[in-house]
C-alpha positions as CSV (number, residue, x, y, z in Angstrom):
1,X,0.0,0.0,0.0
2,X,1.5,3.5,-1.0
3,X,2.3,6.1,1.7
4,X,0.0,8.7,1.9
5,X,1.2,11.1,4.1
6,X,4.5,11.5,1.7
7,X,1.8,12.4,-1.3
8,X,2.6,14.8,-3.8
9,X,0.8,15.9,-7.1
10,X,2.7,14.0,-9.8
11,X,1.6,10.5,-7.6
12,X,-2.0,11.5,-8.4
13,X,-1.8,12.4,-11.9
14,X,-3.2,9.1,-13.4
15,X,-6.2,6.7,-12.6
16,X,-4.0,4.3,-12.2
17,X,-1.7,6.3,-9.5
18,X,-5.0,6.8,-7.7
19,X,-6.0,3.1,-7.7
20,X,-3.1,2.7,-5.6
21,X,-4.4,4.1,-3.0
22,X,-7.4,3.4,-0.3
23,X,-9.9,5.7,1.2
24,X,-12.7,5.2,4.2
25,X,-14.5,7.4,5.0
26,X,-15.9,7.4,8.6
27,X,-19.1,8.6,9.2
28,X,-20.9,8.6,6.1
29,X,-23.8,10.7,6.3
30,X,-24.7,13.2,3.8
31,X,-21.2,14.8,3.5
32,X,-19.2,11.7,3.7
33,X,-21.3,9.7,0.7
34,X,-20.5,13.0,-1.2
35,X,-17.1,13.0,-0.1
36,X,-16.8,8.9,-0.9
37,X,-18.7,9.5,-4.2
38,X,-16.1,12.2,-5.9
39,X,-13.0,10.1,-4.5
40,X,-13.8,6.9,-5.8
41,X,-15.1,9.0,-9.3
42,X,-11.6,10.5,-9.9
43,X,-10.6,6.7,-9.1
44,X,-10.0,6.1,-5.8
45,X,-11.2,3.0,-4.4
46,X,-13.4,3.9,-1.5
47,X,-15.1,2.5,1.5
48,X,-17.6,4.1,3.5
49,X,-18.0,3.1,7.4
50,X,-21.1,4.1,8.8
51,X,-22.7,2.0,11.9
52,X,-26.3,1.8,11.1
53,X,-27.2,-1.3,9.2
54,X,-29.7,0.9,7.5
55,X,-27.7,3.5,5.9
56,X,-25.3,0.4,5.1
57,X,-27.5,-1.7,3.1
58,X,-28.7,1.1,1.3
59,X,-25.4,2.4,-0.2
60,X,-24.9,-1.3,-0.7
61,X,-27.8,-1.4,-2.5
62,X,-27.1,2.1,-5.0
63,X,-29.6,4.0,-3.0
64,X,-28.5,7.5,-1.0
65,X,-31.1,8.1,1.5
66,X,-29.9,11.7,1.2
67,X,-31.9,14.8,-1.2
68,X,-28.7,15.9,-2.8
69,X,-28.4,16.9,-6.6
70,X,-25.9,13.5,-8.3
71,X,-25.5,11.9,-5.9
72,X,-27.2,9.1,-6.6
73,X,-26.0,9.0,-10.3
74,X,-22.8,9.0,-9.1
75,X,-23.3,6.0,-6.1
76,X,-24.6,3.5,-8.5
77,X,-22.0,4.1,-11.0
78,X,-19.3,3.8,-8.9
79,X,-20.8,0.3,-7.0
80,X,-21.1,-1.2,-10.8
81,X,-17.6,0.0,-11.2
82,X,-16.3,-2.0,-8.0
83,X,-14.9,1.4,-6.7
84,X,-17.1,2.5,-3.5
85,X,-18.5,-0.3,-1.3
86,X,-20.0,0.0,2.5
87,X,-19.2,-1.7,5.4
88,X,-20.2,-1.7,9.1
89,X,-16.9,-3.2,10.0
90,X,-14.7,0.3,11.1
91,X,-11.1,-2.6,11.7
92,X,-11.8,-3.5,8.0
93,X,-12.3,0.1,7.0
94,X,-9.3,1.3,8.9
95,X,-6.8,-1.7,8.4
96,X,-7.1,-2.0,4.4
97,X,-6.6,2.3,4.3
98,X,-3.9,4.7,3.7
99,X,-6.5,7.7,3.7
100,X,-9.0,8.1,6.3
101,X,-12.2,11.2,6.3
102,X,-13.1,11.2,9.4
103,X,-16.6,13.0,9.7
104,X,-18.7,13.2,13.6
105,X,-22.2,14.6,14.0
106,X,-21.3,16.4,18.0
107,X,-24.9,16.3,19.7
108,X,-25.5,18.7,22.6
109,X,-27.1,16.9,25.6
110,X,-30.2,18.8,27.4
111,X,-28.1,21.5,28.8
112,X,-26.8,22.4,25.7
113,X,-23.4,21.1,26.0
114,X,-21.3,19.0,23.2
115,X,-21.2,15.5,23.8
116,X,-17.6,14.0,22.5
117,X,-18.0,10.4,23.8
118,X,-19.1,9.0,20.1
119,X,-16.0,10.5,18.2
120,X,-13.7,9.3,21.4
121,X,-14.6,6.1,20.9
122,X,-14.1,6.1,17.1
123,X,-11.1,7.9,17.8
124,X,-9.7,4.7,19.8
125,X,-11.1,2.5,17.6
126,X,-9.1,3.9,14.1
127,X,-6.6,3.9,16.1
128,X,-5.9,0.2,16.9
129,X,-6.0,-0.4,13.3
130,X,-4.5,2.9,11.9
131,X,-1.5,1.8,9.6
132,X,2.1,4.1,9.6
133,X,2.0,6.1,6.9
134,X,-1.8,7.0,6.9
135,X,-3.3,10.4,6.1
136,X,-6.2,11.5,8.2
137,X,-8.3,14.6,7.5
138,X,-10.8,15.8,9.7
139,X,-13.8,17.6,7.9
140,X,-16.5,17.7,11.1
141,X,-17.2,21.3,12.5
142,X,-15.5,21.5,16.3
143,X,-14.7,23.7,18.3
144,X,-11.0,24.9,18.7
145,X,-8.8,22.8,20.7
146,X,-10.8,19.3,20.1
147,X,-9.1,18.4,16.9
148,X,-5.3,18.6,18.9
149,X,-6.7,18.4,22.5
150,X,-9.1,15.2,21.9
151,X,-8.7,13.6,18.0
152,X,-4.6,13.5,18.2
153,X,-4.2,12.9,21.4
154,X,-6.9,9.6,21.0
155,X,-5.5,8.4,18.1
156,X,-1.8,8.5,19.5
157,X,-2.6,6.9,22.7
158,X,-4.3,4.4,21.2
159,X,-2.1,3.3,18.7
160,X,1.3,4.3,19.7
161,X,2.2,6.3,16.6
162,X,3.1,10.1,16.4
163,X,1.4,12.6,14.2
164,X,3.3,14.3,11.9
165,X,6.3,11.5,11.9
166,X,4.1,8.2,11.9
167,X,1.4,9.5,10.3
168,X,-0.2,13.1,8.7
169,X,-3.5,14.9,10.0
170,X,-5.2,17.5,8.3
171,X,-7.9,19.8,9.4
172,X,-10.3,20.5,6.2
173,X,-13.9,21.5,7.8
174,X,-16.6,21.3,5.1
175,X,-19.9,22.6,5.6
176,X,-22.4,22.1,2.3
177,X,-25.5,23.7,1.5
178,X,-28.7,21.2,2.0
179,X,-29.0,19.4,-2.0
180,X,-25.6,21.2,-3.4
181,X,-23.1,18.5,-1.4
182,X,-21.2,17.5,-4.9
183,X,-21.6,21.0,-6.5
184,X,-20.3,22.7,-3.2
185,X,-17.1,20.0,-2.4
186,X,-15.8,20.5,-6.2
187,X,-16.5,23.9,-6.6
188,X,-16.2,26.1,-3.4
189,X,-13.2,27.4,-1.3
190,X,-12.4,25.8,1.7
191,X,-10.0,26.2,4.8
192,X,-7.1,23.6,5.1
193,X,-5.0,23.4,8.1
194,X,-1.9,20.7,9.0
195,X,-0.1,19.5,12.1
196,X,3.0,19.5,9.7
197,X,4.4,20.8,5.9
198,X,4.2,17.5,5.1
199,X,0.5,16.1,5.9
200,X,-0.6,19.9,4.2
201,X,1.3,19.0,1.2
202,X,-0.1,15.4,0.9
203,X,-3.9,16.8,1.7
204,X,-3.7,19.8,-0.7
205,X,-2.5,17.1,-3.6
206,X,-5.3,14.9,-2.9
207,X,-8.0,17.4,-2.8
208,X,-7.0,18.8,-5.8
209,X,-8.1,15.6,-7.5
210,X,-11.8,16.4,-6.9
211,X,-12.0,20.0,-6.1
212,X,-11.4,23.0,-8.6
213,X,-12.2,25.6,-5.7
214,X,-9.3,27.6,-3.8
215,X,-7.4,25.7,-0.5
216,X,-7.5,28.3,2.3
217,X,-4.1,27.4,4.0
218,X,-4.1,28.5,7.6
219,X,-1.5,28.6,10.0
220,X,-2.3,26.1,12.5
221,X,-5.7,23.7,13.1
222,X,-6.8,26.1,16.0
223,X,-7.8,28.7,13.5
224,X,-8.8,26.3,11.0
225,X,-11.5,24.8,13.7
226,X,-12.6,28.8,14.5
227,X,-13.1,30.2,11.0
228,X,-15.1,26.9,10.6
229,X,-17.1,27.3,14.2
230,X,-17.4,31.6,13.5
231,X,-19.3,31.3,10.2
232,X,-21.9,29.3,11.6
233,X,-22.2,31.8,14.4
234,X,-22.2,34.5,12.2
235,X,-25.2,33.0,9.9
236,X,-27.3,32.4,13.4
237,X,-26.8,36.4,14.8
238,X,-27.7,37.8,11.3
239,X,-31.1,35.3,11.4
240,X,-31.4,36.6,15.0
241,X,-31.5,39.9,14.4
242,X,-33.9,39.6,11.6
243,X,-36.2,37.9,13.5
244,X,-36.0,40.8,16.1
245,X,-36.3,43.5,13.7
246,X,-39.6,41.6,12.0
247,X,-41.0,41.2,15.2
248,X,-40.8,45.2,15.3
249,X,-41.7,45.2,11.9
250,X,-45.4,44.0,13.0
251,X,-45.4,46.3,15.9
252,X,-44.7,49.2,13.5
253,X,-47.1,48.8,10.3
254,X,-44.0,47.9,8.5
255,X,-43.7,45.5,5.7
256,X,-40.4,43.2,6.6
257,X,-40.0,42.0,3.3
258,X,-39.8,45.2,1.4
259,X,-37.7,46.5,3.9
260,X,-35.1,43.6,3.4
261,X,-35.1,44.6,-0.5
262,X,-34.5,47.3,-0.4
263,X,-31.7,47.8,2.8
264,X,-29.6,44.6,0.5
265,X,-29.6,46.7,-2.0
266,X,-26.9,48.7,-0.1
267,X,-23.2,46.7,-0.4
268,X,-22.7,47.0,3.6
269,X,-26.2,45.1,4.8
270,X,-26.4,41.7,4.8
271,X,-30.2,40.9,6.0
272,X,-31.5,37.5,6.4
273,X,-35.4,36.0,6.5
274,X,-36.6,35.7,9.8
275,X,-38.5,32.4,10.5
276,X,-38.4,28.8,11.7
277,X,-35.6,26.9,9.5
278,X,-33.2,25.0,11.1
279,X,-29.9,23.3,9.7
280,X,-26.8,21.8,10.1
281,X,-25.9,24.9,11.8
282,X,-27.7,25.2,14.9
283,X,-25.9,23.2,17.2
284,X,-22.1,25.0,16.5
285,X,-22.7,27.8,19.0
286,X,-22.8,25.3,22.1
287,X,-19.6,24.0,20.7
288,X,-17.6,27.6,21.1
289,X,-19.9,28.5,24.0
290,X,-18.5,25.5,25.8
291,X,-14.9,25.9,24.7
292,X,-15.3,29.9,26.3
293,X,-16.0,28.6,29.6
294,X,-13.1,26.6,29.3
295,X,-11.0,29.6,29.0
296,X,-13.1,32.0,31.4
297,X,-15.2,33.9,28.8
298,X,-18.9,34.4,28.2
299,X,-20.1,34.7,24.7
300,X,-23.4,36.9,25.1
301,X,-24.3,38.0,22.0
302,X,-23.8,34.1,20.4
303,X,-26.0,32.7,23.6
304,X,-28.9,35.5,23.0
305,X,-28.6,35.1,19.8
306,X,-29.1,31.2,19.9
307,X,-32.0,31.8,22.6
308,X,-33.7,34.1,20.2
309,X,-33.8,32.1,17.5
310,X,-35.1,29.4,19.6
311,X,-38.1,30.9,20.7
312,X,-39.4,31.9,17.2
313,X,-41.7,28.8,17.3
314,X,-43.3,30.6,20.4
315,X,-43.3,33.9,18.4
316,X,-45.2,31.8,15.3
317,X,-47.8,30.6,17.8
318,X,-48.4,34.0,19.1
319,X,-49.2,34.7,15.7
320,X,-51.2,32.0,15.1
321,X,-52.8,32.9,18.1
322,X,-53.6,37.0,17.3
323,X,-55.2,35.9,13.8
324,X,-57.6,33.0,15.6
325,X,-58.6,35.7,18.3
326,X,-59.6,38.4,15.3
327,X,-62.3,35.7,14.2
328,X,-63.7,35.1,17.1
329,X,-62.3,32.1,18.4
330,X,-59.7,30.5,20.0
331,X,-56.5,27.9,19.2
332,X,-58.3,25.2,21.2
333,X,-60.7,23.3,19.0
334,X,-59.3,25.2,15.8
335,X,-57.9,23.5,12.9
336,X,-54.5,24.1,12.0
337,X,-52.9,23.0,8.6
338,X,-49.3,23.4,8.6
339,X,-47.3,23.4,5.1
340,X,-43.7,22.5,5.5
341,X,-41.2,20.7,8.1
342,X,-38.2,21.7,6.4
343,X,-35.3,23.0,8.1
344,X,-35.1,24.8,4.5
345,X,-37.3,24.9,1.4
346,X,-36.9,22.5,-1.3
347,X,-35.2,20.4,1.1
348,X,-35.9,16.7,2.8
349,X,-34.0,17.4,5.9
350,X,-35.5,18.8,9.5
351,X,-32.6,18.8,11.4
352,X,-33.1,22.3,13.6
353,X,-36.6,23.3,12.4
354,X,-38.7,24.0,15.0
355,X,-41.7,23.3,13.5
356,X,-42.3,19.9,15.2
357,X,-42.0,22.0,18.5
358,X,-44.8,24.2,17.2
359,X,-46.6,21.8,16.0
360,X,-46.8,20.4,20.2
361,X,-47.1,23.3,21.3
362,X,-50.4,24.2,19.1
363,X,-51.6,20.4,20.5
364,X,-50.6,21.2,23.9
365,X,-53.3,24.3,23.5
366,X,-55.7,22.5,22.0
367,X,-55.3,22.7,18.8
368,X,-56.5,19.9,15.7
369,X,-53.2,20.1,13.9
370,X,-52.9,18.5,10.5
371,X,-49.5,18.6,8.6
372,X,-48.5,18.1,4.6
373,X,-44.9,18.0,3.1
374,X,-44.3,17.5,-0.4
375,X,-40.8,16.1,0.4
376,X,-41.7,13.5,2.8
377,X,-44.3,10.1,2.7
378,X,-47.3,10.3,4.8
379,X,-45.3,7.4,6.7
380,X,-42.2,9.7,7.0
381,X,-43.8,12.2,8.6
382,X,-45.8,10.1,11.0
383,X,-42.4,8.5,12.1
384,X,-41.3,12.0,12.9
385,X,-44.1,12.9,15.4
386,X,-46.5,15.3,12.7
387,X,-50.4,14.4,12.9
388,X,-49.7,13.9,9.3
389,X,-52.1,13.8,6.2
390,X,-52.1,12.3,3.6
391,X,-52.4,15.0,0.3
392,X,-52.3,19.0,0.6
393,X,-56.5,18.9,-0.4
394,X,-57.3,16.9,3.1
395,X,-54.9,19.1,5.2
396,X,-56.5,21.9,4.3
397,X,-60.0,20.7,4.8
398,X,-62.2,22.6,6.8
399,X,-59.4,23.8,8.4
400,X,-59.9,27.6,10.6
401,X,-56.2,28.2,9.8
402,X,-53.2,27.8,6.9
403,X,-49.9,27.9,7.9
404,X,-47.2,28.0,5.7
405,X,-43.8,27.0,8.0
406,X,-42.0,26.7,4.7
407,X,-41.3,28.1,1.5
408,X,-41.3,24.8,-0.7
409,X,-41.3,26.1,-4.7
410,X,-44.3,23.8,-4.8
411,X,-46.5,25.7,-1.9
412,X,-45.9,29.1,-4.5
413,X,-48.4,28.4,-6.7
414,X,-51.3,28.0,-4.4
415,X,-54.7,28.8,-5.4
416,X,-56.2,31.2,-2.9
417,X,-59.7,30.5,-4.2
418,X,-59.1,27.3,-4.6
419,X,-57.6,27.1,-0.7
420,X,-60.6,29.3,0.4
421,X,-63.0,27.3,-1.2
422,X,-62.6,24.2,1.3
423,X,-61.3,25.8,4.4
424,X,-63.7,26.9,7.3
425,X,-65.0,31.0,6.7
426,X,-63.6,33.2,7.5
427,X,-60.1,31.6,6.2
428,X,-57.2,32.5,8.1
429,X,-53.4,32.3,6.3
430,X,-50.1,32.8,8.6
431,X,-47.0,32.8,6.5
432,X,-43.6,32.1,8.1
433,X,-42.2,31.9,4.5
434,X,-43.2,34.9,2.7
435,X,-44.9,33.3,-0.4
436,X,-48.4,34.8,0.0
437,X,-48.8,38.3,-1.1
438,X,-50.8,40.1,1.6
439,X,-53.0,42.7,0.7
440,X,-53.8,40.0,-2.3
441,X,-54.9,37.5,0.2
442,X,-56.6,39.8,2.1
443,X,-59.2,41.1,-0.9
444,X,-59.7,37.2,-1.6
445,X,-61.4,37.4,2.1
446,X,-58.8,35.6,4.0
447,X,-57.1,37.1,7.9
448,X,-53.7,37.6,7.2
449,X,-50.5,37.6,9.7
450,X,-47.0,37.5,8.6
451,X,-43.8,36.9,10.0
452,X,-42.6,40.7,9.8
453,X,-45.3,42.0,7.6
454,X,-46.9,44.3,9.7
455,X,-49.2,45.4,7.3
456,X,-52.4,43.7,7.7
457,X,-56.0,45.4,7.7
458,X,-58.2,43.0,9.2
C-alpha cells in the first residue's frame, strides 16, 4: 500500500496512480457519501464506514437516502464500477486504508453542551487499526482545541504512533448547502489546516483531484476549527437579528419584506429572512460556548442570539394565536394545517426546524393540527411525530387556519380560491415563509399575519 502522508501531485496524476491508493471514510452521512462518491469517481477505491445497518444496506444497494443533486447517479456508477463499497466493520475500513475522512455529527445533551463520547470512541477504535503512513483529515465542525486536544491525542494513545512522523493529519472542515453536497465540495473554497508541511502538502495534492475551488491554508488547526465554528455563528446572529427587527416590523405597520429589498440593495447590509428553518448549523454555537468557559469567557451575544432564535416557534404561535382571536375564536378546537417541516425549502432534511415544536405546542393548546410536506411520505412524517395527512387537499379541509412553516417552490403556486373554497369562513393564512402576497390575500377574504409584515388590515 503507497504512503500517503509523503503524497505529492505527480503521484496523483493518473487513474492508475489513484487506484493505488485506499480511502474510508468514517461517518458517512450526507457529507461523507458526497465525499466517498467524488473520490472513488476520480478513481480512488473507497469504503464508506457508517454504523447503522440501514444506511449500510442502502449504499450497498445504489440507494442514498440523502436529497442531494448527483448523488445518486454518481453511487450507482461507482458500486457497478467496483470502486465505493460500504461496510459496518470500522477494523476492515481502517486496516485496508492509507487515507482516512473522518466525519462526527457532535450532539449537545439537554443543557446544551457537546457530547464527545461517540467521536472518542471512534477515535480509539481507528486507532488500533490505523497503519504508519496514513493520512487522516478531519472535515466535522469543532470547536477549537478538540481536533489537537481530543482527536490527536486519541489516536496517538491508542495506537502508539506520532502525528506528523508516523502518520499526517489534516484539518479540512466542510460545511455544504442542503442538495448542493457534490456542486459545493468540487466547486467552493475551503479552509485547510496541518499538524506538519508534510500532511498539508499530501492533503492539498489529494483534494486537488476532486476539487477545482481555492485551499485556504491556515497557519495552524486552531484557527482552522474557528473560522469553521465563527461562520456558523455569524449566519445564526444575522437570522437573530432579523427575527427581532420583524417582530418590530409588525409592531410598527412595516412590511419586513420590502424593507429587506431594499436595505440589500446597499453593499454593507447583509439581512436574512426571519422564520423557523433550522440546519446543520444550529448546534455549533454550544460547541464555542462550551470551549469559552473553558477559557473563562462568556459569549453573550452568540447565547442570546441562539436563545432568540429558539423561541421563534413561540413567536409563530403568538401569531397564530392573534389571527384565531380576530375571528372570534380560539387555538383550542381550531384546525390548524401546517405546510412544510423543512429546516429549508426544497429540502428533505428537518434537522433544527422548530416546526415539530410548534406543531406540540399548538396540540398542547388544543389545537386539531394537520400537517403536509411534499418532500416526505405520509409514513415519513408520522415517524417523525406530525399528525400527518395524507395530500395538501385533506390538510387543508375545513381547516380555521393555513400555515405556511416553509417556502417549498411547490406551496408558491397555491390557489387562494381554490384554498378558500374548502377551508372553514372566514379563512385565516399565517405565513412564516413569505410566499403569500398580503393585501392580495386579504381582498380574496382571508385574515392575514405574517412573520414581519406588519401590514395587515383585518
Amino acid at each position: 500500500m503507497a504512503v500517503a502522508m509523503t503524497l505529492r501531485e505527480d503521484n496523483l496524476n493518473s487513474p492508475e496512480e489513484r487506484e493505488k491508493h485506499r480511502i474510508a471514510v468514517i461517518g458517512c452521512g450526507r457529507i461523507g457519501l458526497a465525499t466517498a462518491c467524488l473520490f472513488s469517481e476520480a478513481n480512488f477505491r473507497v469504503v464508506c464506514f457508517n454504523p447503522d445497518p440501514y444506511l449500510t444496506n442502502q449504499i450497498n444497494e445504489g440507494i442514498s437516502v440523502f436529497d442531494e443533486s448527483e448523488l445518486d447517479k454518481m453511487l450507482k456508477k461507482n458500486l457497478i464500477e467496483g470502486r465505493l463499497k460500504a461496510t459496518r466493520d470500522l477494523k476492515e475500513a481502517v486496516s485496508k486504508s492509507d487515507i482516512l475522512f473522518l466525519m462526527a455529527e457532535i450532539p449537545v445533551d439537554g443543557k446544551k453542551r457537546p457530547i464527545y463520547s461517540n467521536l472518542e470512541e471512534t477515535c480509539k477504535e481507528i486507532g488500533l487499526h490505523l497503519q504508519p503512513g496514513s493520512l487522516i483529515i478531519v472535515q466535522s465542525t469543532l470547536a477549537p482545541s478538540i481536533t489537537e486536544d481530543l482527536i490527536i491525542e486519541t489516536l496517538e494513545k491508542s495506537s502508539g504512533l506520532e502525528a506528523g512522523v508516523d502518520f499526517g493529519l489534516v484539518y479540512s472542515p466542510v460545511k455544504a448547502p442542503l442538495g448542493a453536497a457534490i456542486k459545493y465540495l468540487r466547486e467552493h473554497a475551503r479552509i485547510i489546516a496541518a499538524i506538519d508541511e508534510q500532511s498539508m502538502r499530501a492533503a492539498k495534492a489529494l483534494l486537488k483531484t476532486v476539487t477545482n475551488g481555492e485551499l485556504v491554508e491556515v497557519s495552524n488547526i486552531r484557527t482552522a476549527e474557528a473560522a469553521a465554528v465563527f461562520g456558523d455563528i455569524y449566519k445564526d446572529v444575522c437570522i437573530a437579528l432579523s427575527n427581532e427587527l420583524a417582530s418590530f416590523c409588525e409592531k410598527a405597520r412595516i412590511d419586513y419584506v420590502e424593507v429587506l429589498k431594499a436595505a440589500n440593495k446597499q453593499s454593507n447590509c447583509h439581512l436574512s429572512k426571519p422564520g423557523l428553518e433550522g440546519g446543520e448549523t444550529t448546534e455549533t454555537p454550544y460547541y464555542l460556548m462550551a470551549e469559552a468557559e473553558n477559557v473563562g469567557i462568556k459569549l453573550r451575544i452568540t447565547a442570546l442570539a441562539r436563545k432568540m432564535n429558539n423561541e421563534v416557534s413561540r413567536y409563530a404561535y403568538n401569531l397564530i394565536k392573534d389571527a384565531v382571536h380576530s375571528c372570534e375564536k380560539t387555538v383550542k378546537r381550531s384546525k390548524i394545517a401546517v405546510l412544510g417541516v423543512s429546516c429549508h425549502p426544497n429540502v428533505k432534511e428537518t434537522k433544527g426546524s422548530q416546526v415539530l415544536e410548534l406543531v406540540r405546542l399548538l396540540r398542547k393548546r388544543g389545537g386539531r393540527v394537520s400537517v403536509y410536506d411534499p418532500h416526505f411520505t405520509y409514513k415519513e412524517l408520522s415517524q417523525l411525530g406530525y399528525p400527518a395527512e395524507r395530500s395538501l387537499t385533506r390538510t387543508l379541509e375545513r381547516a380555521d387556519c393555513l400555515l405556511i412553516a416553509v417556502g417549498h417552490d411547490k406551496f408558491k403556486n397555491l390557489r387562494l380560491d381554490r384554498i378558500k373554497a374548502i377551508m372553514r369562513k372566514p379563512p385565516i393564512i399565517v405565513d412564516l415563509a413569505h410566499i403569500i402576497d398580503p393585501v392580495e390575500a386579504e381582498k380574496e377574504g382571508f385574515i392575514y399575519r405574517g412573520l414581519g409584515r406588519g401590514i395587515w388590515s383585518k
